[in-house]
Each structure stands twice: as structure tokens, then as C-alpha cells.
C-alpha positions as CSV (number, residue, x, y, z in Angstrom):
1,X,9.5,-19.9,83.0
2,X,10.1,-18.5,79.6
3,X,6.5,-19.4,77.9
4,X,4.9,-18.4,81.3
5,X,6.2,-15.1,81.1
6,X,5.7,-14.9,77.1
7,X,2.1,-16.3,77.8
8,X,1.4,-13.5,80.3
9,X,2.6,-11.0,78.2
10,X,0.0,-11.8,75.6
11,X,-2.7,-12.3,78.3
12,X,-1.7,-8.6,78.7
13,X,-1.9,-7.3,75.7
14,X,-5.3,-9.1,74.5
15,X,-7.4,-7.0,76.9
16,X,-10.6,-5.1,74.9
17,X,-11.7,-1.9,75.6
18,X,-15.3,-0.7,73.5
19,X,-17.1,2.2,72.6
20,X,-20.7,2.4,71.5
21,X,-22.4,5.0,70.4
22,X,-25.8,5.0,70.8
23,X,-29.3,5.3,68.9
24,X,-32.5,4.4,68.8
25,X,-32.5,1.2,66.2
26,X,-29.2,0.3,66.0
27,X,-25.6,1.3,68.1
28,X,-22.6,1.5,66.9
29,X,-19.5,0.0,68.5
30,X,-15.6,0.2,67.9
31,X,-13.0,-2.7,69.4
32,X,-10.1,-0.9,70.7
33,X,-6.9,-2.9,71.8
34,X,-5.0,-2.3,75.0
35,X,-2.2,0.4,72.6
36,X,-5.5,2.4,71.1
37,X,-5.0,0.6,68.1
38,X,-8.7,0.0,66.1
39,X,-9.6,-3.3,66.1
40,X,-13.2,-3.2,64.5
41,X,-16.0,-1.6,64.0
42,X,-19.9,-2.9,63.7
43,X,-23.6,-2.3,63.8
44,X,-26.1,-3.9,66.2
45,X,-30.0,-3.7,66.8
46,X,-31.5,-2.5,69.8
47,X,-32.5,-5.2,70.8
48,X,-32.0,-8.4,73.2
49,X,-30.4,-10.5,70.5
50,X,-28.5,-7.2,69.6
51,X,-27.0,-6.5,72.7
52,X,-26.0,-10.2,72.9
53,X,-24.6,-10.4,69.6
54,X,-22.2,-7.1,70.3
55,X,-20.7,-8.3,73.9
56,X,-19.9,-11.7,71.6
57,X,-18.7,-9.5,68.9
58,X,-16.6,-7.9,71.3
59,X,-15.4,-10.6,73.0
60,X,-14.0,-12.5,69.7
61,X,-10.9,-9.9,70.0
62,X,-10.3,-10.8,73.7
63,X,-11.3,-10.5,77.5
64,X,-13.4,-7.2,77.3
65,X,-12.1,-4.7,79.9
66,X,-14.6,-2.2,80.1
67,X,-17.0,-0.2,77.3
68,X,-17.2,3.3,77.3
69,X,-21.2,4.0,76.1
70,X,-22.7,7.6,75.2
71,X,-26.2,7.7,76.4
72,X,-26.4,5.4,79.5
73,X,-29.6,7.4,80.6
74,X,-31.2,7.2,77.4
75,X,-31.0,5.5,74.6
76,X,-27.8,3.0,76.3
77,X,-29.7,2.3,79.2
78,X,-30.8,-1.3,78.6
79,X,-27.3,-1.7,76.8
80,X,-25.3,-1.1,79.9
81,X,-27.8,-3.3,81.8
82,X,-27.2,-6.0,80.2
83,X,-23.3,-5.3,80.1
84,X,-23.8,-4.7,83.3
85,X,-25.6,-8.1,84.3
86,X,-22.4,-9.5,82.4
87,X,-19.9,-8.0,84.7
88,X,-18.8,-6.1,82.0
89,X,-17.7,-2.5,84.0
90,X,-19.6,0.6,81.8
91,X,-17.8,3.7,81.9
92,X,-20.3,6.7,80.9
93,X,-18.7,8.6,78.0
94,X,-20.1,12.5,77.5
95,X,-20.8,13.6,73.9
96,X,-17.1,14.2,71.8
97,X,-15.7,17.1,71.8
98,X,-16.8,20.0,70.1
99,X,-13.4,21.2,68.4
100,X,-12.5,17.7,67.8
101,X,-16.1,17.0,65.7
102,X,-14.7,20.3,63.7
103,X,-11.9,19.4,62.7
104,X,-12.4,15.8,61.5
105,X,-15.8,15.6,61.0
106,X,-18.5,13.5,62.9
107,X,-20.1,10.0,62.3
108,X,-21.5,7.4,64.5
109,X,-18.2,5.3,63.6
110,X,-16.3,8.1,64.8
111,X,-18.1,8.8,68.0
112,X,-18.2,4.5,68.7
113,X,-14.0,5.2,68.6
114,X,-13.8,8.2,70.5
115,X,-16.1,7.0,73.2
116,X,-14.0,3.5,73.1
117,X,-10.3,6.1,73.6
118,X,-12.0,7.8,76.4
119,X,-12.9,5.0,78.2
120,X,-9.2,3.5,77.6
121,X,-7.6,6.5,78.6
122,X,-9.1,7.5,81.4
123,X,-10.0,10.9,80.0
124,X,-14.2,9.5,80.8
125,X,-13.7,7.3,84.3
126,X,-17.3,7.6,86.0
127,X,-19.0,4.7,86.0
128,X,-22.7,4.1,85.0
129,X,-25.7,4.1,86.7
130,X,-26.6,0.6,87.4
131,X,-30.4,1.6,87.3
132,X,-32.0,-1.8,88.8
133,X,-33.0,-0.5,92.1
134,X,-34.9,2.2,94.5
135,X,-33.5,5.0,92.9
136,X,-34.2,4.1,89.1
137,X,-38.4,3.9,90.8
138,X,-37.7,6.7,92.0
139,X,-36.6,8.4,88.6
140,X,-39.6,7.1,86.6
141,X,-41.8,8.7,89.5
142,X,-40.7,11.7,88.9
143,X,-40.7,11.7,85.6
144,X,-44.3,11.4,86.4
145,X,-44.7,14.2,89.2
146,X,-43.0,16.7,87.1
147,X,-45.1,16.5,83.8
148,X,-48.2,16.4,86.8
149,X,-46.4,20.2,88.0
150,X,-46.1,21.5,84.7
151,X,-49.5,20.9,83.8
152,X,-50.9,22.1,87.1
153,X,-49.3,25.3,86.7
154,X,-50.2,25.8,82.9
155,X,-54.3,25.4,83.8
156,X,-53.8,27.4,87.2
157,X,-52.3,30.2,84.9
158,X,-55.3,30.0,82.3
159,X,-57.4,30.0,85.5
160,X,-55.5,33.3,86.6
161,X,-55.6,34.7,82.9
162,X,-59.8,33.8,83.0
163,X,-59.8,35.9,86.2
164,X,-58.8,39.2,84.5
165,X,-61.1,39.2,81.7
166,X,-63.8,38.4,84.1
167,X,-67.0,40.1,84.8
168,X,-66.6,42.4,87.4
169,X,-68.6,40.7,90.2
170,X,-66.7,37.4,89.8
171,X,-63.7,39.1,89.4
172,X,-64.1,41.1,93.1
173,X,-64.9,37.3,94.2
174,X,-62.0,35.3,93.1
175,X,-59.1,38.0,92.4
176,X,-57.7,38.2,96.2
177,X,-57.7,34.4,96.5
178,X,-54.5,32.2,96.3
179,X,-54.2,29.7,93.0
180,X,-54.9,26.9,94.6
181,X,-57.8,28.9,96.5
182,X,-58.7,30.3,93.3
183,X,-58.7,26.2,91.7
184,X,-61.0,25.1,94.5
185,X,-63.1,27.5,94.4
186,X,-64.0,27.7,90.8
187,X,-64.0,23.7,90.9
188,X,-67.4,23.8,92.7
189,X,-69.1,26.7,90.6
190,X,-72.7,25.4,89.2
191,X,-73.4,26.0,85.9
192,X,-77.3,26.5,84.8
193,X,-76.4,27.5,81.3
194,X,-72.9,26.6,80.0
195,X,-74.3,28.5,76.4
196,X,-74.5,31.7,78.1
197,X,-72.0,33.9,78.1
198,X,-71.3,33.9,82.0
199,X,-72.3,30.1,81.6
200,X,-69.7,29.4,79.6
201,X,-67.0,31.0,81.1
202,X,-67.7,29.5,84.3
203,X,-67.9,26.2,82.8
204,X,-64.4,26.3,81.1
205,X,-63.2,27.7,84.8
206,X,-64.6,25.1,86.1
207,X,-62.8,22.6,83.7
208,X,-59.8,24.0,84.6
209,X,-60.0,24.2,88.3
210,X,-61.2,20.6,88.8
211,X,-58.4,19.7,86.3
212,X,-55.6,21.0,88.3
213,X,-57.5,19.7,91.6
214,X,-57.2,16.2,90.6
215,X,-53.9,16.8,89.5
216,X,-52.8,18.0,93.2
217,X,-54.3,14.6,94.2
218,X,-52.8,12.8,92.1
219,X,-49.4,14.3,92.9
220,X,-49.9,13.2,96.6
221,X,-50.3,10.0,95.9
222,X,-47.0,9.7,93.8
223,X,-45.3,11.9,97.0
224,X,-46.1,9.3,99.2
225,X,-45.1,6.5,97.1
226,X,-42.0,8.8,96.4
227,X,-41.6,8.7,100.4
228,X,-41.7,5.4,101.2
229,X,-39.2,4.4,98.5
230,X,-36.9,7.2,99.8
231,X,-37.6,5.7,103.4
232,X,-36.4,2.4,102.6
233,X,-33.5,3.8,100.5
234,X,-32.4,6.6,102.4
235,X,-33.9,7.3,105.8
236,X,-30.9,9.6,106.9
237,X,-31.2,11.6,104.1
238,X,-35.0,12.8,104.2
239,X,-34.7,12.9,108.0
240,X,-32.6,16.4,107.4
241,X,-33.6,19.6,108.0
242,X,-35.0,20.9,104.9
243,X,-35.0,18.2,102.6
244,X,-38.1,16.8,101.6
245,X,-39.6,14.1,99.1
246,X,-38.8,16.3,95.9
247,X,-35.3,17.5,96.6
248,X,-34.0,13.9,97.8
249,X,-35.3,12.6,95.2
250,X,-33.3,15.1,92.9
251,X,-30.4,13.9,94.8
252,X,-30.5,10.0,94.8
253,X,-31.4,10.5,91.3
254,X,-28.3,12.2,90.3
255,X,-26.5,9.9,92.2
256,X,-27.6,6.7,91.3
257,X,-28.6,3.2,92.5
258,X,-24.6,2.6,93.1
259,X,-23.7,6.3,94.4
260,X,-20.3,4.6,95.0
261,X,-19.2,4.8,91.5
262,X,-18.5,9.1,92.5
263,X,-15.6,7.4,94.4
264,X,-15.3,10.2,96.8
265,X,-17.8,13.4,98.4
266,X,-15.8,15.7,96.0
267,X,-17.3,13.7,92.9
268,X,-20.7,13.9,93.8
269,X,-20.2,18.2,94.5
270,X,-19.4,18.4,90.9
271,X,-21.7,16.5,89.7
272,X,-24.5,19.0,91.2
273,X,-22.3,21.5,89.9
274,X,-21.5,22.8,93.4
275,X,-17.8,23.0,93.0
276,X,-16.1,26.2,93.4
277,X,-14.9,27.6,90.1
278,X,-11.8,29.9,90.1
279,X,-12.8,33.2,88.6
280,X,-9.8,35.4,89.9
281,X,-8.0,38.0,87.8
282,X,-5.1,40.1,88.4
283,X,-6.0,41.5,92.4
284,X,-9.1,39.9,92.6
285,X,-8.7,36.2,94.1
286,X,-12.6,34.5,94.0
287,X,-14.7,31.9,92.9
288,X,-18.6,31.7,91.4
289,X,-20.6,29.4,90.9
290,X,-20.3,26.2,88.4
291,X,-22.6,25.7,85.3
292,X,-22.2,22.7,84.8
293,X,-23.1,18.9,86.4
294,X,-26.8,18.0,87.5
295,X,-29.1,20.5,86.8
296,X,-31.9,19.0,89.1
297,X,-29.0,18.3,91.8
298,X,-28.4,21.6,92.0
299,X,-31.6,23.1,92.2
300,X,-32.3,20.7,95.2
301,X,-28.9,21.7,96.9
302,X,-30.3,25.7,96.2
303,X,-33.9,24.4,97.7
304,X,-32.5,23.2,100.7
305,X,-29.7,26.2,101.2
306,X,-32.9,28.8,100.6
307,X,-34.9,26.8,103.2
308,X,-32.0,26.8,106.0
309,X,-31.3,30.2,105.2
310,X,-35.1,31.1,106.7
311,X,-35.9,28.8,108.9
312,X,-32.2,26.9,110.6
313,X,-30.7,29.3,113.1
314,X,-27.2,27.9,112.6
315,X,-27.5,28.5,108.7
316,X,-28.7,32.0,109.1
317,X,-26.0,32.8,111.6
318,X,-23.6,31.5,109.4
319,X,-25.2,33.7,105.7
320,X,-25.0,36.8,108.2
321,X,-21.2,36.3,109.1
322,X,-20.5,35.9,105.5
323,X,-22.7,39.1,104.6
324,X,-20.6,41.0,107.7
325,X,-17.5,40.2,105.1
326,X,-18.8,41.6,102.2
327,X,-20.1,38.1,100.7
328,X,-23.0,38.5,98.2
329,X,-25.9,36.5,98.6
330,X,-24.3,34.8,95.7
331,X,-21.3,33.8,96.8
332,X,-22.7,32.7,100.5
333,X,-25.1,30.2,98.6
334,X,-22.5,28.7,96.8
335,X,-21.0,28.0,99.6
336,X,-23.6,26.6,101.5
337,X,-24.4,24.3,98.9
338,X,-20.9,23.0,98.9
339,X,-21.2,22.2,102.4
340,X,-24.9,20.5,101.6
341,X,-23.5,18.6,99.2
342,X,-20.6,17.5,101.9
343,X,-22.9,16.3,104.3
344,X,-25.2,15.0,102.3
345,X,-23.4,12.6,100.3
346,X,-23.0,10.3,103.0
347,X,-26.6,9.9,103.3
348,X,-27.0,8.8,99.8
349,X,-27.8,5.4,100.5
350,X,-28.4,2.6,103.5
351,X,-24.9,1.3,103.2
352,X,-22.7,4.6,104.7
353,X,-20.5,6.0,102.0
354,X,-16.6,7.0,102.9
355,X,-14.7,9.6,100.9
């Protein structure tokens, strides 16, 4: 009974928690045992045989309880895969802390250790994105769609900037039309002479216009991609009123392919940064608006609230209570993006989520 219990105890305390710290070449991981106490350090190559020779690195010091990795999204994201496909649990560390890196200076040895104690303490408990389903095609997509936006907008606005140096006459003709009026239109012009002067700056207009038309096709095609994968993920979800292919996607994103790992409907507010803040002082008891979590989340949250707010009669029932208290328009978004957020997070997958 003796040894049993003695050989329990060491079972116990032979549990491996690690840290890695993440680059593009090589990571750097620290061996933590189950007091904090450093067991090792060491450096490994981004690569297949890398990643396999740091989980058997790791596990030389004992069962491996969980790793705490920096990154998962970027350069750890094949890392925790293949953790992952080990059934290794990945907690997802944030960068260490500011004052911290002040006082006792910063290396990738230090970082690999601090990501390992915050993983061990509990201080970072979030699991990682799994990133081997629907949702991580969905993130490449829009990868895709938003470079396809940005450069859209930057040849519709040399378009537009064209326009007002004009000649008159095709100023008059094009300078009441809508951008992507204004892109059709000049994507048919017929050139005679692009080495005239009016030649050539209806040629380049032309360019331009029949640039930014192919890229509206082009985006088309990736939204209807984007809405069959968003179908087959989450029907509920883009069956709402006012969500459409660009903001759930911004949400499933943020979430994940294993939304569970937010553990509960208040996780996933803050991490769209729709959490109430307190932001009360002496008489004044309120709250504003968070800063922090998903930055795409919570632009979605705000493109769905703004939509309600003009078109869902129950939304705009609701902002005009608020606004007969003396609620800014600030302060009744927030809040409607906290209930969003609450009704959407079931949603977030086929399988129903509980809080």
C-alpha cells in the first residue's frame, strides 16, 4: 500500500508543462516541472523533424501536461497542430508582460519560460485554435477577399482622383455617378489614341476601372465559396437577421474550428471585445466600451448592431428606449453588441454550444 501510494506520488509530481516561443526558423522551448521549477531549455527547427524532436525533448522529463505556445496564429500554427494531433492540450500564451520585459530584460529563453509559467498557472487558460476544419478555409478566404477590398478601393479612389483633374466635358459625364457606376462606365471607354492627351487619360481610366471590375468579380466568387462553407458550418448563424457572408465569417474566425475551448458565452463577448468595462468615478456609475479582444469580431458585432438599428423594428424600439434615458448612441451600441454576441455564440457551430 506503501509503494502504491509513494509510486503515485511520483506519478504526481513528474507531470511537464512547456513553453515555446515562437519564430520563424527555430522556437524556443523551456521544461517546466509541476512546482515551476526549470527543467530545461532548447532550440528546435521549424520544421517536421523539429517539431517531432521537441514533443520527444519534452517528453524525456515526463508525461507532458499541456504547452503554453506564443503565436498559435502565426508562426506556432503548425507547432500546435502537430501537438495537437498528439493530444498534447495547447494553451495560447499572449506576448509577456510589458513591466515584466523591463525589469528583467527579454530573450527568447525568457519568453519560452514565461509562456511555460503561464500556462502552469493558469494565468493564460484559452485553448488554441485547432485550425483543421471549415473555419480555418474560411480564414484563408478571407485573407483573400480583404487584400481583393483594399485594392478595389485604392484604384476606385485613383479613379475618383482622375475624375477631378478631368476635362470638363468628361468630368460633367462621370462626376454625379456612383464608384462602382463610375468603374463600369470608364471600363468600356474606347480609346483611338492612348498618346493623346485625352487618349491617355482615358486609357489609364480605363485600366483602372476594368481593374477594380474584375476584382468585384472575383470577390463574388470567393463570397459564394465563403457561403457555402458557412452553410455547412453554421447555417443558424448566417440565417440571422443582419448577418451576412463577411461578418459571420469575422465571427467563426475569431472563434475557431473548436469554439468550445471559450468555455462559456461570456468568453467569446470578450474576446470581440464586447464586454462592458467599468468606467465609474466618484457619482458617476457607467461603463464604455472595451479596446481590447478581436478586432474583426467586433467590427462584425458593430456591422450587424448598425444594420438592426435601421432596418429590425425590435432593435430600433429598443436604441429609442435607451435614447428616452439619456443613453448615447455609444453606450446603446455597446450594449447591443453584448446582447449580439449572447445570441450569437450559440450559433457558432453545427453542434449547439451551452454556456
Amino acid at each position: 500500500m506503501e509503494e502504491k501510494a509513494m509510486s503515485t506520488m511520483t506519478e504526481a509530481a513528474t507531470r511537464i508543462t512547456g513553453g515555446v516561443d515562437t519564430h520563424r526558423d527555430v522556437h524556443v522551448a523551456a521544461a517546466l516541472d509541476d512546482r515551476g521549477g526549470l527543467l530545461s531549455t532548447g532550440e528546435f527547427a521549424t520544421t517536421a523533424v523539429g517539431y517531432h524532436q521537441l514533443l520527444v525533448w519534452l517528453g524525456s522529463f515526463g508525461p507532458v501536461d499541456r504547452v503554453g505556445v506564443e503565436g498559435t496564429g502565426t508562426y506556432g500554427a503548425a507547432l500546435a497542430r502537430h501537438l495537437l494531433d498528439h493530444d498534447i492540450e495547447v494553451i495560447e500564451v499572449d506576448r509577456p508582460n510589458r513591466q515584466r520585459r523591463r525589469r528583467v530584460g527579454k530573450s527568447d529563453t525568457t519568453d519560452a519560460i514565461s509562456a511555460a509559467r503561464a500556462a502552469l498557472s493558469g494565468e493564460a487558460s484559452t485553448a488554441a485554435k485547432t485550425r483543421d476544419g471549415n473555419v480555418e478555409k474560411l480564414r484563408v478566404l478571407r485573407v483573400a477577399r480583404r487584400s481583393i477590398r483594399h485594392d478595389r478601393v485604392r484604384a476606385i479612389n485613383q479613379l475618383r482622383a482622375m475624375i477631378v483633374t478631368a476635362p470638363p466635358e468628361l468630368r460633367g459625364q462621370l462626376g454625379s455617378l456612383s464608384p462602382i457606376s463610375v468603374a463600369q462606365a470608364v471600363a468600356k471607354f474606347r480609346v483611338a489614341d492612348p498618346t493623346s492627351d485625352l487618349g491617355a487619360l482615358k486609357y489609364a481610366m480605363r485600366s483602372l476601372g476594368r481593374r477594380a471590375e474584375a476584382l468585384r468579380a472575383e470577390a463574388k466568387e470567393l463570397d459564394k465559396i465563403m457561403k457555402i462553407i458557412i452553410n455547412d458550418t453554421a447555417p443558424a448563424l448566417i440565417a440571422r437577421r443582419g448577418i451576412g457572408v463577411d461578418t459571420a465569417g469575422a465571427l467563426l474566425v475569431a472563434a475557431g474550428d473548436n469554439p468550445q475551448r471559450l468555455r462559456s458565452e461570456a468568453g467569446f463577448v470578450r474576446l470581440c471585445g464586447a464586454a462592458p468595462l467599468e468606467a465609474s468615478s466618484g457619482m458617476v456609475t457607467r461603463h464604455r466600451l472595451s479596446r481590447a479582444g478581436n478586432r474583426e469580431a467586433n467590427a462584425a458585432l458593430y456591422t450587424i448592431v448598425v444594420n438592426r438599428m435601421a432596418h429590425d423594428p425590435r432593435t430600433r424600439a429598443y436604441a429609442q428606449r435607451r435614447r428616452d434615458d439619456n443613453k448615447s448612441n455609444l453606450e446603446i451600441i455597446r450594449s447591443l453588441k453584448r446582447y449580439v454576441a449572447r445570441e450569437v455564440y450559440p450559433l457558432l457551430g453545427n453542434t449547439p454550444l451551452t454556456n
